[in-house]
N, C-alpha and C positions, 0 to 999 in steps of 0.2 A: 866364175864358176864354170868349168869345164863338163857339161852333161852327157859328152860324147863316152865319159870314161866308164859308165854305165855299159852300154853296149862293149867297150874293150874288156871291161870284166867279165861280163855274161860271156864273150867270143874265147877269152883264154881259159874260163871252165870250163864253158858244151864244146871249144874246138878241138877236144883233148878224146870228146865221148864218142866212140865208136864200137858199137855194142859188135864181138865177135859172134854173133849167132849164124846158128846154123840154116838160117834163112835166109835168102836173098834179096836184102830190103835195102833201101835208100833213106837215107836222113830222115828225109821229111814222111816218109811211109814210115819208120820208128816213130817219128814223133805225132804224128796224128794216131797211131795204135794206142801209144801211150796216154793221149789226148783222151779217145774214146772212150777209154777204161778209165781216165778219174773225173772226163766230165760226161756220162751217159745221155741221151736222149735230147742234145744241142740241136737247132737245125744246123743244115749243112753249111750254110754264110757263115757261122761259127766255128767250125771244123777250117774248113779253106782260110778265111782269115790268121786263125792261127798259126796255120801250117805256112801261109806268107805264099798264096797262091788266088790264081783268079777263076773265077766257075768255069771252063774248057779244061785247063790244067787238074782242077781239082778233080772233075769228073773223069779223066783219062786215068788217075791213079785210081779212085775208088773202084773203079773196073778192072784195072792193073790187081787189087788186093783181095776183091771178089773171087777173082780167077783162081787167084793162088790160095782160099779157102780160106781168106783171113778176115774178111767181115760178109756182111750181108747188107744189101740197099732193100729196103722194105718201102714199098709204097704207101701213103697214109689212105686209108677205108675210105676217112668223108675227103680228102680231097687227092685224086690222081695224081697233079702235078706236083704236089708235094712226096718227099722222100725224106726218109733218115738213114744211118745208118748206126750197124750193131758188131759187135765182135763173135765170131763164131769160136766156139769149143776152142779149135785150134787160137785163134784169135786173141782170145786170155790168156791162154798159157804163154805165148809169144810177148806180151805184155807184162806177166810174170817176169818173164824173163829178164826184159828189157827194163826194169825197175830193179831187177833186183842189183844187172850190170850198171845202172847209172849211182844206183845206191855206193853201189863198191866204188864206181868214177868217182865219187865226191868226198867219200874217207880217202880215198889217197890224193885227191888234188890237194883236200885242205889241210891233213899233217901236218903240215907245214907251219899253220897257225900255233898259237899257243893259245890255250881255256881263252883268258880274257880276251884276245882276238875274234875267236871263233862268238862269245858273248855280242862283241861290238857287231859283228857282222847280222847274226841275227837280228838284233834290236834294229842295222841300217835299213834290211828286208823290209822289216816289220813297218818301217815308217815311209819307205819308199811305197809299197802295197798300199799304205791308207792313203798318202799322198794322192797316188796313181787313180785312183777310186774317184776323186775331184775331179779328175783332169776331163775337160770334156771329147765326145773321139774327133779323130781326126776326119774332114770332110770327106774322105777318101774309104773310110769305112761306114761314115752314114748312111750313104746309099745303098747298103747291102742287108 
């Protein structure tokens, strides 16, 4: 069993998505916007993680998107050092966006399929996710 072909699948559908927006954003600033908006009120180790970055990194672009009006770092009341972050007005709409562009990426990468493929594919997701769910994380994200 080849597990690697997972990662070549996911890399030849998202290597294709490059959202033309009128914004001047970078992959991973798409993809933590996107992040924000379908998973709200994460801490930040959650954000960064996804995004495939380490807390310097991660914190150089949430500043980088603050700048440009696109989220907001809100400090938590009962505790200082703690932070989240949110999407501003512009922020959503930018995320609208960028869904609605991935949306349309996925009708045309997958065309290609016929019903019963696009069936089988679903159902793979669907078992890969409960699978994934078991898996326990890697020592590398525990610490975080």
């Amino acid at each position: 069993m080849d597990i690697r072909v997972l990662r070549k699948f996911n890399d030849r559908i998202l290597g294709g998505f490059n959202p033309l927006l009128k914004h001047d954003l970078k992959p991973r600033e798409t993809h933590l916007i996107s992040l924000i908006e379908k998973e709200p009120n994460r801490p930040l180790h959650f954000y960064a993680e996804h995004v495939g970055l380490e807390k310097g990194s991660f914190t150089y672009m949430c500043e980088t998107l603050e700048l440009k009006g696109i989220i907001n770092r809100v400090f938590n009341e009962k505790d200082r050092r703690k932070k989240s972050i949110s999407l501003t007005v512009q922020g959503l709409q930018i995320a609208k966006e960028i869904d609605l562009a991935f949306q349309q990426h996925l009708e045309d990468t997958f065309k290609i399929f016929t019903p019963e493929e696009m069936l089988e594919l679903k159902e793979a997701i669907k078992t890969i996710n409960k699978l994934n769910r078991k898996l326990p994380r890697s020592p590398r994200n525990k610490a975080r």
